[in-house]
Structures are given as C-alpha cells and as structure tokens.
mmCIF file as gemmi writes it, N, C-alpha and C atoms, coordinates in Angstrom:
data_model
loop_
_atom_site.group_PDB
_atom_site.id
_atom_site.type_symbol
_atom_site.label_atom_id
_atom_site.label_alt_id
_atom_site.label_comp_id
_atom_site.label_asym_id
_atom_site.label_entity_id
_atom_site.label_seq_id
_atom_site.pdbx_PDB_ins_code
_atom_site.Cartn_x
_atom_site.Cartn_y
_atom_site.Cartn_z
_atom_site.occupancy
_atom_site.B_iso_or_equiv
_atom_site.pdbx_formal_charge
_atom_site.auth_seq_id
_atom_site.auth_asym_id
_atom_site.pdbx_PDB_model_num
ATOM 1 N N . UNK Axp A 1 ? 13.619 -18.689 -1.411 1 0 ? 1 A 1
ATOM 2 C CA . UNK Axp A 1 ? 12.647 -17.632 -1.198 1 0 ? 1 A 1
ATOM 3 C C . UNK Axp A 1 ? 11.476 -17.86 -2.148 1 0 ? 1 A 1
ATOM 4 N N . UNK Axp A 2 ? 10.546 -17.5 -1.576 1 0 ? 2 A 1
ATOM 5 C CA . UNK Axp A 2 ? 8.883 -17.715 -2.227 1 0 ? 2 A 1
ATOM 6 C C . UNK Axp A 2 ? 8.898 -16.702 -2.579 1 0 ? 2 A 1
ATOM 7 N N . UNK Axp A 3 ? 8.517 -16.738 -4.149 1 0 ? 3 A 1
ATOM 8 C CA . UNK Axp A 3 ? 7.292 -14.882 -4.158 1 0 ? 3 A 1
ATOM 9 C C . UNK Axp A 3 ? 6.103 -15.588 -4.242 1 0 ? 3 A 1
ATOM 10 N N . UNK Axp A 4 ? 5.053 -14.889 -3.496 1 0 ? 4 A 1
ATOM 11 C CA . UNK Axp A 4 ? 3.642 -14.626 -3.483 1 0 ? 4 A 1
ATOM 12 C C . UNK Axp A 4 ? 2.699 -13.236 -4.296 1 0 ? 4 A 1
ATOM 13 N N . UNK Axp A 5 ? 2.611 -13.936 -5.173 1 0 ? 5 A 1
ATOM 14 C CA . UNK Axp A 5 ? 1.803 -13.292 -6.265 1 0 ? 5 A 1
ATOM 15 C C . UNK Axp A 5 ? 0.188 -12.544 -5.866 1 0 ? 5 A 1
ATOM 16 N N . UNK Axp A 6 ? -0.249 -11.436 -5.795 1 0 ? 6 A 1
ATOM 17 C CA . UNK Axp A 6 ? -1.608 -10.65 -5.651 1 0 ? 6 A 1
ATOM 18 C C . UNK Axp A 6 ? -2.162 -10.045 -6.166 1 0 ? 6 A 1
ATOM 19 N N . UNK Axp A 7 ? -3.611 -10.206 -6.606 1 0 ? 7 A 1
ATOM 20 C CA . UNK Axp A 7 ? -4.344 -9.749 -6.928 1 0 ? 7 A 1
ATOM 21 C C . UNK Axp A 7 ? -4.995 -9.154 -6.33 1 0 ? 7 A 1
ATOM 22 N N . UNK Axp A 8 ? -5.777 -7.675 -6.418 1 0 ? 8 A 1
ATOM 23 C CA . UNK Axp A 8 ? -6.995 -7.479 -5.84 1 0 ? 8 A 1
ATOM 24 C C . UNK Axp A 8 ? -7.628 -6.121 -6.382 1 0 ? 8 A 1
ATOM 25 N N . UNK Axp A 9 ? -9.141 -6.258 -6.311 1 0 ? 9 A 1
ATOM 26 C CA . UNK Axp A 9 ? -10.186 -5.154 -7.021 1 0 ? 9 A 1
ATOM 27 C C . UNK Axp A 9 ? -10.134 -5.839 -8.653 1 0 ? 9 A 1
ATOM 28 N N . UNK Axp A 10 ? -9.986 -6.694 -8.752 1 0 ? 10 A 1
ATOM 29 C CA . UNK Axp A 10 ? -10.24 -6.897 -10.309 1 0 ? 10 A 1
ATOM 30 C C . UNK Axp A 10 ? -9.259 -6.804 -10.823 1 0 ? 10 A 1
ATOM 31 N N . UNK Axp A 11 ? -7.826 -6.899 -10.448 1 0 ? 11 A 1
ATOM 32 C CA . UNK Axp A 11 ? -6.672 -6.595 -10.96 1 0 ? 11 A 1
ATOM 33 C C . UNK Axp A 11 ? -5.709 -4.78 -11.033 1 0 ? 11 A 1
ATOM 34 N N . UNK Axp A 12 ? -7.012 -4.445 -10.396 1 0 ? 12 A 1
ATOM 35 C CA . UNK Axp A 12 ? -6.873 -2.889 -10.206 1 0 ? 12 A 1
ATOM 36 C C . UNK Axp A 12 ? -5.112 -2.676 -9.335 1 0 ? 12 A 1
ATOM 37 N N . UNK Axp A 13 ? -5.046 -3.892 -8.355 1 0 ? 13 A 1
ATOM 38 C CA . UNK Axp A 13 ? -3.735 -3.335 -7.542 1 0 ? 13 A 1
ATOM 39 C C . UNK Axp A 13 ? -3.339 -5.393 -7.5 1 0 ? 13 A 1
ATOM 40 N N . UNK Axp A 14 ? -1.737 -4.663 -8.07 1 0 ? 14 A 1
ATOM 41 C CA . UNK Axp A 14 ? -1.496 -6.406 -8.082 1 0 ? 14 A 1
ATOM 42 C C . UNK Axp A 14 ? 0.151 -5.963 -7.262 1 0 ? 14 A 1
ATOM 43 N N . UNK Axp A 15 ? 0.573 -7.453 -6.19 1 0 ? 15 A 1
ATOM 44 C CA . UNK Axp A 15 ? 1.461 -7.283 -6.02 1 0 ? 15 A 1
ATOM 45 C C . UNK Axp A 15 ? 2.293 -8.526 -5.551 1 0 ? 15 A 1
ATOM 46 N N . UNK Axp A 16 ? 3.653 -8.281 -5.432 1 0 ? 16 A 1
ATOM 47 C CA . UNK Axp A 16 ? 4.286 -9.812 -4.811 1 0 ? 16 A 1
ATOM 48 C C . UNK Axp A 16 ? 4.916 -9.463 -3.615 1 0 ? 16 A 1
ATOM 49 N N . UNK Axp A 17 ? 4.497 -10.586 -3.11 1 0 ? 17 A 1
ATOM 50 C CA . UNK Axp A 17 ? 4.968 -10.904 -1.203 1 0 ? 17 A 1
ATOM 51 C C . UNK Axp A 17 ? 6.417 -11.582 -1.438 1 0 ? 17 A 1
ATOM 52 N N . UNK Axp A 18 ? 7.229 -11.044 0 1 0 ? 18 A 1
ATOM 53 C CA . UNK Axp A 18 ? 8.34 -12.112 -0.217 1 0 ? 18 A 1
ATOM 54 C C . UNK Axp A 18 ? 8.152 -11.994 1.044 1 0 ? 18 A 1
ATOM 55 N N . UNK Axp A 19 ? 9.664 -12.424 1.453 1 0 ? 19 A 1
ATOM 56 C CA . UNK Axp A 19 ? 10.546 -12.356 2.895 1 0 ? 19 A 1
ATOM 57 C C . UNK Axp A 19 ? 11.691 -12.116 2.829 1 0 ? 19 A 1
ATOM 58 N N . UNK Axp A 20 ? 12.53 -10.932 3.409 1 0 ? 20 A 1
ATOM 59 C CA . UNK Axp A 20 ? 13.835 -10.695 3.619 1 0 ? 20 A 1
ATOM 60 C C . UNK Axp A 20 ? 14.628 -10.351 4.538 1 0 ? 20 A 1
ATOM 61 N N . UNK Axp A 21 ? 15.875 -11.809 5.317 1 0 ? 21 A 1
ATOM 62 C CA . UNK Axp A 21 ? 16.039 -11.799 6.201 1 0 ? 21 A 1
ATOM 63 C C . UNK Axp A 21 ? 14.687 -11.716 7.652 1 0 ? 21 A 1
ATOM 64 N N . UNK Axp A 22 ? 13.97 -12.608 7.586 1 0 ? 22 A 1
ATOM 65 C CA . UNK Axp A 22 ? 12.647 -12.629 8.435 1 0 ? 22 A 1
ATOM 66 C C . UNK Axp A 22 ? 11.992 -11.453 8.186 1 0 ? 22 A 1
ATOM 67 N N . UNK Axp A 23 ? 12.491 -10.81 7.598 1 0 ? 23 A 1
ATOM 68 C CA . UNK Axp A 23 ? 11.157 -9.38 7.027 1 0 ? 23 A 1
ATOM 69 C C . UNK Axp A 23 ? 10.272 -9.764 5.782 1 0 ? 23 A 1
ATOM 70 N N . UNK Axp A 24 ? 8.649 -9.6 6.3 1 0 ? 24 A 1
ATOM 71 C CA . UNK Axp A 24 ? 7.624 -9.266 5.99 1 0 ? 24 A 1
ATOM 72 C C . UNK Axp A 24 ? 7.694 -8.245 4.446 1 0 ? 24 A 1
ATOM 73 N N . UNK Axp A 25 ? 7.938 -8.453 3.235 1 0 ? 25 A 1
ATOM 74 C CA . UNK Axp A 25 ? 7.304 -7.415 2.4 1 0 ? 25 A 1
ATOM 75 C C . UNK Axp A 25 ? 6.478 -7.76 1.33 1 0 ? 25 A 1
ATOM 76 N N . UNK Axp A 26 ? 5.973 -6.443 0.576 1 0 ? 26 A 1
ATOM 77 C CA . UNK Axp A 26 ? 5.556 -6.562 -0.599 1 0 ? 26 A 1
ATOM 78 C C . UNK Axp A 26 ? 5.801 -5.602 -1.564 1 0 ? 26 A 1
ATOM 79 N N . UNK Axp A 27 ? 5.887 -5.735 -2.807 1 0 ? 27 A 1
ATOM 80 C CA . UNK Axp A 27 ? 6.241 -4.384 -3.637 1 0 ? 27 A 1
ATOM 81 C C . UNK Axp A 27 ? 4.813 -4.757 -4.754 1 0 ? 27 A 1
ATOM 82 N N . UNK Axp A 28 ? 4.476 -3.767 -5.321 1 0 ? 28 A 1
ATOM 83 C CA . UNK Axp A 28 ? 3.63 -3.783 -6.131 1 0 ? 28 A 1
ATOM 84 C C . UNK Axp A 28 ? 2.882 -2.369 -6.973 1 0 ? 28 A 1
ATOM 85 N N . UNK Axp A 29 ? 1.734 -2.288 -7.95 1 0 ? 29 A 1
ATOM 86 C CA . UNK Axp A 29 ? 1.509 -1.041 -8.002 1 0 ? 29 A 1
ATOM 87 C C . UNK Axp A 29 ? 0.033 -1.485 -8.552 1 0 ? 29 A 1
ATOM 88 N N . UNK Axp A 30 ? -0.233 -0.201 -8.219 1 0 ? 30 A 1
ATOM 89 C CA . UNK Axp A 30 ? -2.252 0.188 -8.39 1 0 ? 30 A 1
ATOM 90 C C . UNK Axp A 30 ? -2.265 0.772 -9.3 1 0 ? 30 A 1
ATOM 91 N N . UNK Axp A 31 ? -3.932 0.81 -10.217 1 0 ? 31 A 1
ATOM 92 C CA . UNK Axp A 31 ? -3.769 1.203 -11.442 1 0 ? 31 A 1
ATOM 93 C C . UNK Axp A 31 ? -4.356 2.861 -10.906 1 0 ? 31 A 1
ATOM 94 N N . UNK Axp A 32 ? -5.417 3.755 -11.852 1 0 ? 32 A 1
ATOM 95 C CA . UNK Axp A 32 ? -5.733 5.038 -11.247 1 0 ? 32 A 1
ATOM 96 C C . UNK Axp A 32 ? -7.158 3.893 -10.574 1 0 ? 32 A 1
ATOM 97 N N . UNK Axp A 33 ? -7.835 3.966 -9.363 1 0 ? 33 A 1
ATOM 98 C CA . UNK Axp A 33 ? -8.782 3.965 -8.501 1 0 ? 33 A 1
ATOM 99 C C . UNK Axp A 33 ? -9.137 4.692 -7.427 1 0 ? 33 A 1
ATOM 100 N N . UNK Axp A 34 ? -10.431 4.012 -6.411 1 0 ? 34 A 1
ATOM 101 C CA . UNK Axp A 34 ? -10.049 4.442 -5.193 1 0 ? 34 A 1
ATOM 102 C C . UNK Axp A 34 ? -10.376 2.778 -4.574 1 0 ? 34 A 1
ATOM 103 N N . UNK Axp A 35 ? -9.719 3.137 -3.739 1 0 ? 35 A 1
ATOM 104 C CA . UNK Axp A 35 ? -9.417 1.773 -3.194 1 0 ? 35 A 1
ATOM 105 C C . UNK Axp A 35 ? -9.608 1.238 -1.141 1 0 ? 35 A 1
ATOM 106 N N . UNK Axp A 36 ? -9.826 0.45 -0.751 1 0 ? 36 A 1
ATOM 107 C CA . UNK Axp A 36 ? -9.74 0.541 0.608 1 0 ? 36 A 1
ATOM 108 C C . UNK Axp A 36 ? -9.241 -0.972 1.305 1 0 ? 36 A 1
ATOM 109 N N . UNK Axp A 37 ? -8.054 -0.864 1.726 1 0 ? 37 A 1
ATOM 110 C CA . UNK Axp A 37 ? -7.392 -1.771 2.61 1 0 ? 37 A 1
ATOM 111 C C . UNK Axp A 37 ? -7.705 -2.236 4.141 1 0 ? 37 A 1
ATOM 112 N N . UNK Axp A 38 ? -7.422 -3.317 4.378 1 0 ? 38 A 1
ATOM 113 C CA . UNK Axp A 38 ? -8.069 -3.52 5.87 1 0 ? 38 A 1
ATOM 114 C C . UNK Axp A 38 ? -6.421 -3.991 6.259 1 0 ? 38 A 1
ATOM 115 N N . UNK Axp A 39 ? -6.239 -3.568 7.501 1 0 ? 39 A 1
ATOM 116 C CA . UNK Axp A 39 ? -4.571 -4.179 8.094 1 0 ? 39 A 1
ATOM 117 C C . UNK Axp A 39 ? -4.591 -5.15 9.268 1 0 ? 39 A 1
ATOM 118 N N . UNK Axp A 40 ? -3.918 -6.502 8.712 1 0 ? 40 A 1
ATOM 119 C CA . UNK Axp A 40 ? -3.982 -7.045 10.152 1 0 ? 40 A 1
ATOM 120 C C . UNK Axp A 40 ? -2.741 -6.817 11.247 1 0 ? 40 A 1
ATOM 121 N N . UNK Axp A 41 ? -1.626 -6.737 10.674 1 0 ? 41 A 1
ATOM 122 C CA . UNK Axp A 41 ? -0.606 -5.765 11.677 1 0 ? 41 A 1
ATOM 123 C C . UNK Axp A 41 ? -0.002 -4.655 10.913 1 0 ? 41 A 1
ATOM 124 N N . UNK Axp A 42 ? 0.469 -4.111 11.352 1 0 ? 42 A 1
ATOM 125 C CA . UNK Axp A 42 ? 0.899 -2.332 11.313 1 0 ? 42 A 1
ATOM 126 C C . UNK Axp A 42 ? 1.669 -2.411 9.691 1 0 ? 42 A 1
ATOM 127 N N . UNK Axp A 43 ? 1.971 -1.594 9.26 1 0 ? 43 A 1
ATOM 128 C CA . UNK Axp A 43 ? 2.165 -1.537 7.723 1 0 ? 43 A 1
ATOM 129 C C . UNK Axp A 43 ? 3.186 0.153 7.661 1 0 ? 43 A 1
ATOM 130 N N . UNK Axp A 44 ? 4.258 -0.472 6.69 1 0 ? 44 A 1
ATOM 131 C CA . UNK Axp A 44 ? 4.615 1.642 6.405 1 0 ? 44 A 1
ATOM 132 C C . UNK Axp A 44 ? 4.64 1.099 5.028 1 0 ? 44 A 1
ATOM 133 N N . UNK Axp A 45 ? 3.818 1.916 3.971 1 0 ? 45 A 1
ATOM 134 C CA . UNK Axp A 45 ? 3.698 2.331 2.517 1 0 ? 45 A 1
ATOM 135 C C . UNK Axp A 45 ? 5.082 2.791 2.155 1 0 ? 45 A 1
ATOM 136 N N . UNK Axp A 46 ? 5.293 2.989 1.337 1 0 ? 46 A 1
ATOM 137 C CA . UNK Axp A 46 ? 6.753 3.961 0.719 1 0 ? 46 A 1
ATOM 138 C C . UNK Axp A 46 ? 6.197 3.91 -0.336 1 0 ? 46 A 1
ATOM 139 N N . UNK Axp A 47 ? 5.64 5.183 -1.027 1 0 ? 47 A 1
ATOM 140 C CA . UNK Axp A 47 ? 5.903 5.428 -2.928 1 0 ? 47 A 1
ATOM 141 C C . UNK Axp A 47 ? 6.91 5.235 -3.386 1 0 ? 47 A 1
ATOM 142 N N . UNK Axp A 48 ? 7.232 4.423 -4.431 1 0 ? 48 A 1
ATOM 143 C CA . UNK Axp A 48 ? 8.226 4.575 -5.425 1 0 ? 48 A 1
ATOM 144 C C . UNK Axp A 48 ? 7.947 5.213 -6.614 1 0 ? 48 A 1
ATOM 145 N N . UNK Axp A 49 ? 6.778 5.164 -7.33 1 0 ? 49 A 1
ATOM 146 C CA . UNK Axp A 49 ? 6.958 6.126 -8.328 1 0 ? 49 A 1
ATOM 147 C C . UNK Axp A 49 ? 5.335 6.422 -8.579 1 0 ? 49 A 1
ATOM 148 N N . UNK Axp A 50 ? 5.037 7.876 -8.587 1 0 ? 50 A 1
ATOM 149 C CA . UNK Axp A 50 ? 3.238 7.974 -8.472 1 0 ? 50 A 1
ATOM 150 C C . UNK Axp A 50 ? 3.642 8.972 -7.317 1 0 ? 50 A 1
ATOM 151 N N . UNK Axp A 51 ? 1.887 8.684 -6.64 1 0 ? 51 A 1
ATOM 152 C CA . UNK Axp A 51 ? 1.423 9.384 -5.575 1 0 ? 51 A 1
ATOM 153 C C . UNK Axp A 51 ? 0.618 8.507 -4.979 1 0 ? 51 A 1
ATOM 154 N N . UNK Axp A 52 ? 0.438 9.122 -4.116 1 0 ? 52 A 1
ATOM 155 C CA . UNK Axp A 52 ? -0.916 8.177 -3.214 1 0 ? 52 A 1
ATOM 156 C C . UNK Axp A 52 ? -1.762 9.268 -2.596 1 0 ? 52 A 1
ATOM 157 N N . UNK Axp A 53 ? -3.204 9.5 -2.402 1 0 ? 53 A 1
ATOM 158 C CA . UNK Axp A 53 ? -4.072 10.264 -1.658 1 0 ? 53 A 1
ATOM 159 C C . UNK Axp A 53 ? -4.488 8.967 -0.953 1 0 ? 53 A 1
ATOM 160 N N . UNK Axp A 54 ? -4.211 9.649 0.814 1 0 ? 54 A 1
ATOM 161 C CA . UNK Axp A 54 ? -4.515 8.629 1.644 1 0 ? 54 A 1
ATOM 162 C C . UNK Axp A 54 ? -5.504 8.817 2.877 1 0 ? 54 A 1
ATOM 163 N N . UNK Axp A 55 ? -5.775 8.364 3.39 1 0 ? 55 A 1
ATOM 164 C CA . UNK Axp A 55 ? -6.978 8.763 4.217 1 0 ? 55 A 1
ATOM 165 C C . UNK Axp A 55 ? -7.257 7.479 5.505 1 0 ? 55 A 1
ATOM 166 N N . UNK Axp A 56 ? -6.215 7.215 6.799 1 0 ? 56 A 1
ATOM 167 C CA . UNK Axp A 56 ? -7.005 6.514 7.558 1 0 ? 56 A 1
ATOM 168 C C . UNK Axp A 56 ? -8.138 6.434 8.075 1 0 ? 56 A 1
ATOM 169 N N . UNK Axp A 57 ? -8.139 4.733 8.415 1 0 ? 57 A 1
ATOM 170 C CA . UNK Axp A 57 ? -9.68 5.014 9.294 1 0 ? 57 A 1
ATOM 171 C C . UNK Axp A 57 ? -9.596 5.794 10.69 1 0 ? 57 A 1
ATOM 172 N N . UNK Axp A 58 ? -10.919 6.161 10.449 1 0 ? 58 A 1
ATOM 173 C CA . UNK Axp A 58 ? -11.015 7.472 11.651 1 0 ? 58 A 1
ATOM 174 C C . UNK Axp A 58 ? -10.355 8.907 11.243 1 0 ? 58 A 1
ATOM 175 N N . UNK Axp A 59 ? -9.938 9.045 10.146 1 0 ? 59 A 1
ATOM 176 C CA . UNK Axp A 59 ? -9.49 10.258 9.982 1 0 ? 59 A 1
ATOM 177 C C . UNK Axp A 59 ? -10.736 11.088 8.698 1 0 ? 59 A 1
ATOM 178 N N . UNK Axp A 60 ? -10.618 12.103 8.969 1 0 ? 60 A 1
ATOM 179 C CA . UNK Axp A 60 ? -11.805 12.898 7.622 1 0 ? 60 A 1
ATOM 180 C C . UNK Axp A 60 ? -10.399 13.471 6.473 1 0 ? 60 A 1
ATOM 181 N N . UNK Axp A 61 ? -9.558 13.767 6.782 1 0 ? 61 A 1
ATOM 182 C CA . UNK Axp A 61 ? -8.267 14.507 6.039 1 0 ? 61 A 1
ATOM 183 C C . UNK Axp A 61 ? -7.803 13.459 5.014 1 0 ? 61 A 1
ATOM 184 N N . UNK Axp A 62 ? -7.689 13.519 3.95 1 0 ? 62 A 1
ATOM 185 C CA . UNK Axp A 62 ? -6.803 12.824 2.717 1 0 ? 62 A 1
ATOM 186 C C . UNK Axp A 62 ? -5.855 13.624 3.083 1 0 ? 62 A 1
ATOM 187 N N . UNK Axp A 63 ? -4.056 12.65 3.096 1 0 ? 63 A 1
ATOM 188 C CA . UNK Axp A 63 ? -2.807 13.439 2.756 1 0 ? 63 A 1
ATOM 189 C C . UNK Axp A 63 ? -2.286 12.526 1.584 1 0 ? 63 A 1
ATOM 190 N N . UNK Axp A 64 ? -1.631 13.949 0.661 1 0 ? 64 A 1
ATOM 191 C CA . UNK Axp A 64 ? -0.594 13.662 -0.422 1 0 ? 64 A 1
ATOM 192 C C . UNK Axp A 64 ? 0.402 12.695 -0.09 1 0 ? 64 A 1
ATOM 193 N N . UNK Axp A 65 ? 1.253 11.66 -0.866 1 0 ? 65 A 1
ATOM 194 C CA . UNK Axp A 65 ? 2.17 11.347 -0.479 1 0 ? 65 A 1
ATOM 195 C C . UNK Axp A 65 ? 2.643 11.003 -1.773 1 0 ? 65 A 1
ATOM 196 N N . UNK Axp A 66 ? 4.035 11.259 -2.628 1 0 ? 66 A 1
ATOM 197 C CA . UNK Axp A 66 ? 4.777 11.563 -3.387 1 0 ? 66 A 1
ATOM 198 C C . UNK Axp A 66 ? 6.037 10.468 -3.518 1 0 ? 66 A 1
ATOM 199 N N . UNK Axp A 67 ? 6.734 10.307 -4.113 1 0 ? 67 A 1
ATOM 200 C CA . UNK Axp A 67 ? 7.958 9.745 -4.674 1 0 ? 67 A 1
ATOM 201 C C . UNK Axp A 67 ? 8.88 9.715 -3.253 1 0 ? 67 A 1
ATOM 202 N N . UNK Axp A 68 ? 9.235 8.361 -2.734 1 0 ? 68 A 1
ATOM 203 C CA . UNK Axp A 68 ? 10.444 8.14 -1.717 1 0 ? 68 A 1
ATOM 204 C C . UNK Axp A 68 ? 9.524 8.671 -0.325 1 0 ? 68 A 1
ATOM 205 N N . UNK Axp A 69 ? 8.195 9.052 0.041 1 0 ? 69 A 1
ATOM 206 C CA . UNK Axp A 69 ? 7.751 9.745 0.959 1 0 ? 69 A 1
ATOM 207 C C . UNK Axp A 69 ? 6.907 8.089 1.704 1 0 ? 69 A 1
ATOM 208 N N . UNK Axp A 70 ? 6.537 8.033 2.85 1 0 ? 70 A 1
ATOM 209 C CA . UNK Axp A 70 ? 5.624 6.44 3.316 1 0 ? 70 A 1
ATOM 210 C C . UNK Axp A 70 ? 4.805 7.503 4.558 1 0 ? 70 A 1
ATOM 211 N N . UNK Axp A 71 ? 4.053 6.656 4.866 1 0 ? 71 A 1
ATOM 212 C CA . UNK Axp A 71 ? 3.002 6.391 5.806 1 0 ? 71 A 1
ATOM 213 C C . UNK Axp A 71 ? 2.967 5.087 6.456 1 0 ? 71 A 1
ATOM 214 N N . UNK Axp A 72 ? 2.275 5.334 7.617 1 0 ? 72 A 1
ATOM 215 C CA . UNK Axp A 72 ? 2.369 3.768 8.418 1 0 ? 72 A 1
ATOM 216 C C . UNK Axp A 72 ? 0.779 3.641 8.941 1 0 ? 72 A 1
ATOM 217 N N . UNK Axp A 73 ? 0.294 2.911 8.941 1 0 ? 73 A 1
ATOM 218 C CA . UNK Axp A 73 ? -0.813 2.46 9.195 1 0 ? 73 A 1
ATOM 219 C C . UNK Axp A 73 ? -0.902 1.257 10.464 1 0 ? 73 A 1
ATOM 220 N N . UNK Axp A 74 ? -1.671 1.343 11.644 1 0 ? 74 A 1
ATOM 221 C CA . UNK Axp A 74 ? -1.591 0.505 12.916 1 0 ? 74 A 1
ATOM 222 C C . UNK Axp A 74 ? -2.51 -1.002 12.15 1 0 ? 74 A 1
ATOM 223 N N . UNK Axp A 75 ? -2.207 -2.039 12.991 1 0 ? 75 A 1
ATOM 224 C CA . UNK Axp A 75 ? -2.592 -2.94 12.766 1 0 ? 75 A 1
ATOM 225 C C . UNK Axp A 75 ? -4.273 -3.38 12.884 1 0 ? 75 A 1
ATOM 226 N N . UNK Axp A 76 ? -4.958 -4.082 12.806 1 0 ? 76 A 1
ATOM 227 C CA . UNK Axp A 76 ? -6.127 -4.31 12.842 1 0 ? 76 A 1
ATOM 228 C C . UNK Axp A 76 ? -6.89 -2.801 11.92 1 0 ? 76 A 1
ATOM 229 N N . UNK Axp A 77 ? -6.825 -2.242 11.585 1 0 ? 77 A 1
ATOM 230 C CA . UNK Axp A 77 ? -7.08 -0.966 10.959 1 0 ? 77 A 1
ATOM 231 C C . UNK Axp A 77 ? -7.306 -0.995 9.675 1 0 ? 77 A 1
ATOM 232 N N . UNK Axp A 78 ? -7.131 0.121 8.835 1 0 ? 78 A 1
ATOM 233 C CA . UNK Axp A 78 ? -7.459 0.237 7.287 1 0 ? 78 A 1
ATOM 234 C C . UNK Axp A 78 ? -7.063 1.912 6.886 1 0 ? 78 A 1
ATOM 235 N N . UNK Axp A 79 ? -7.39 1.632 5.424 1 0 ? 79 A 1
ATOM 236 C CA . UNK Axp A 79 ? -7.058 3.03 5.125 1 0 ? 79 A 1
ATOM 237 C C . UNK Axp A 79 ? -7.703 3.184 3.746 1 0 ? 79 A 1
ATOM 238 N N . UNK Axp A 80 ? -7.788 4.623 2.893 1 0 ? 80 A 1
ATOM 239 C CA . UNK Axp A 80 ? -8.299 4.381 1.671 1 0 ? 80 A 1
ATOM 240 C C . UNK Axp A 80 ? -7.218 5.288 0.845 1 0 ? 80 A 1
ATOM 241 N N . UNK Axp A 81 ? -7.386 4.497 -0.462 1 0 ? 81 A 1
ATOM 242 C CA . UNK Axp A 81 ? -6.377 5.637 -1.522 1 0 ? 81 A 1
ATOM 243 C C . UNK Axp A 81 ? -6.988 5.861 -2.577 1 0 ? 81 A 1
ATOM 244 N N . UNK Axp A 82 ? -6.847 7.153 -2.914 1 0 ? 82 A 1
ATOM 245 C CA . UNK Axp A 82 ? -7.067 7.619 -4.42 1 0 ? 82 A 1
ATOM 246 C C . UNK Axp A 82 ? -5.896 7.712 -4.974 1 0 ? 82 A 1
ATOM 247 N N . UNK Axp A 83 ? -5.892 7.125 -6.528 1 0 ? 83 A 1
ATOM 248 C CA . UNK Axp A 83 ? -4.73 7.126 -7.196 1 0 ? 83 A 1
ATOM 249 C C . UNK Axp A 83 ? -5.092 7.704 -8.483 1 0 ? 83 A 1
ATOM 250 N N . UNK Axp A 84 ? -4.667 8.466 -8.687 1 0 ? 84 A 1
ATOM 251 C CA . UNK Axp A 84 ? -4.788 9.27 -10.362 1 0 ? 84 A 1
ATOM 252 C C . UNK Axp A 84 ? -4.36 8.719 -11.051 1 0 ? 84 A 1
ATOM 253 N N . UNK Axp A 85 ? -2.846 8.038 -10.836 1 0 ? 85 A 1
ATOM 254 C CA . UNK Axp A 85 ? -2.406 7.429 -12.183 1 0 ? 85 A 1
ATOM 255 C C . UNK Axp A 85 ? -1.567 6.18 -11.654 1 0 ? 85 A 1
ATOM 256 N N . UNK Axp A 86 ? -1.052 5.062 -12.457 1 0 ? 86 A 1
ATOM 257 C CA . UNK Axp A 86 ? -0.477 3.783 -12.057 1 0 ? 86 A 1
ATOM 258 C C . UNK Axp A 86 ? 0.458 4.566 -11.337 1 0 ? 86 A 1
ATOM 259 N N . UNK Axp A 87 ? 0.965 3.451 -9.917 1 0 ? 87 A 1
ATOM 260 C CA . UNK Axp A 87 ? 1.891 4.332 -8.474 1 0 ? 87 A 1
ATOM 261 C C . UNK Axp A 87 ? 1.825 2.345 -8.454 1 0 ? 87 A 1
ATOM 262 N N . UNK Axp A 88 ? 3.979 2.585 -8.016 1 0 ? 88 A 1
ATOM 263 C CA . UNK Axp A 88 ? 4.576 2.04 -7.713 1 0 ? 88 A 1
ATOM 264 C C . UNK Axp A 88 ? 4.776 1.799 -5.829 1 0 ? 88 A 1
ATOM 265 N N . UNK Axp A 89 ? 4.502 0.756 -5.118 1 0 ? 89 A 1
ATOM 266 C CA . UNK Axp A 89 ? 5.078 1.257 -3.726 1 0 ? 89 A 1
ATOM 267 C C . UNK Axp A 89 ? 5.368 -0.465 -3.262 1 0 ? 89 A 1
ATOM 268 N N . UNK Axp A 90 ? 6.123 -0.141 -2.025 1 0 ? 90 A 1
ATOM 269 C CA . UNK Axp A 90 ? 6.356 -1.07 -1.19 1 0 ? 90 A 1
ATOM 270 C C . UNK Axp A 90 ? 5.882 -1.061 0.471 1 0 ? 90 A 1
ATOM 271 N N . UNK Axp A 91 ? 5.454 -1.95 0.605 1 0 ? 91 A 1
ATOM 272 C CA . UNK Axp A 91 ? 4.922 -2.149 1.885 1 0 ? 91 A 1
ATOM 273 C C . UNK Axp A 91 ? 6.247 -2.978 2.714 1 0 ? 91 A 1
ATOM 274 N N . UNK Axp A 92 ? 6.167 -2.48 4.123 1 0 ? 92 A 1
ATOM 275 C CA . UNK Axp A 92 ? 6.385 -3.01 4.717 1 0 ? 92 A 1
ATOM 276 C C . UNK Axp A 92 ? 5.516 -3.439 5.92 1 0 ? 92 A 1
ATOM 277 N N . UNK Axp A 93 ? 5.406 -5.251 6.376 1 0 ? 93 A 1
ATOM 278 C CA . UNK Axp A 93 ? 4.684 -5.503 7.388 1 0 ? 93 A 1
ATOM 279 C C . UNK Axp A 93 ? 5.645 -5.833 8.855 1 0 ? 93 A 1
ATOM 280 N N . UNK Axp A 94 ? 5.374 -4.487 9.775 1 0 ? 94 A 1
ATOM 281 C CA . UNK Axp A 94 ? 6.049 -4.417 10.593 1 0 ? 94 A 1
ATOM 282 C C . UNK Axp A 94 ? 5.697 -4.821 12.108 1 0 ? 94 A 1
C-alpha cells in the first residue's frame, strides 16, 4: 500500500491518500480557514474531531457538521468550509 501525502492552501489542509480493499480514501485535517474544494467524483466527508461549516456549490445555506456526523458532495462539483479551529476528517471517494 502507497500513502500519498497532501498539501494544499499553503499547508493550511494537509492530508494522506491511500487505498483500502479497492477503496478510494483520505484522512487528514485543516488548520482554522475558509477554504474551497473542487470534486472530480462524489465524496462523503466524516468529522473526526472539530467541526466543519459547509456550504455546496449552488447552495446559499452553510450547515454545521460536528464529531462522527459526514456530508457527501456529487462529483464534478465543489464545496466551501469554514473552520474555526484544527478539524480532523476522512474522505471518502465514492
């Protein structure tokens, strides 16, 4: 197994890619920013430790999302987060 090491925003959100059992992931964490992701296929977030203020594209509404709570995001798409304080999460690319 490979890990794939990430950077991005200046080090603001760093994370590592693997693969498990042919699954797509990443775990990683963001420092406090705001931030904006572009998706090339569909994605579910999971907090592990933090919060996330999230906001898809096309949406005007930021929602909370908390400890053990995810969101999924469609592919070709994006989304933005505000983070108050360093937040732990894992992606899955689904």
């Amino acid at each position: 197994m490979a890990l794939q090491h990430n950077t991005y925003f200046e080090d603001g959100v760093q994370s590592i890619g693997f693969e498990r059992d042919g699954e797509r992931l990443s775990v990683g964490v963001m420092d406090a920013g705001v931030f904006h992701f572009g998706t090339d296929s569909a994605e579910r977030m999971t907090v592990v430790s933090g919060e996330l203020l999230v906001r898809l594209d096309g949406s005007e509404q930021w929602q909370s999302f908390g400890v053990n709570s995810s969101f999924e995001v469609l592919g070709s798409s994006g989304f933005d987060l505000k983070v108050a304080a360093p937040t732990a999460y894992l992606c899955e690319y689904l």
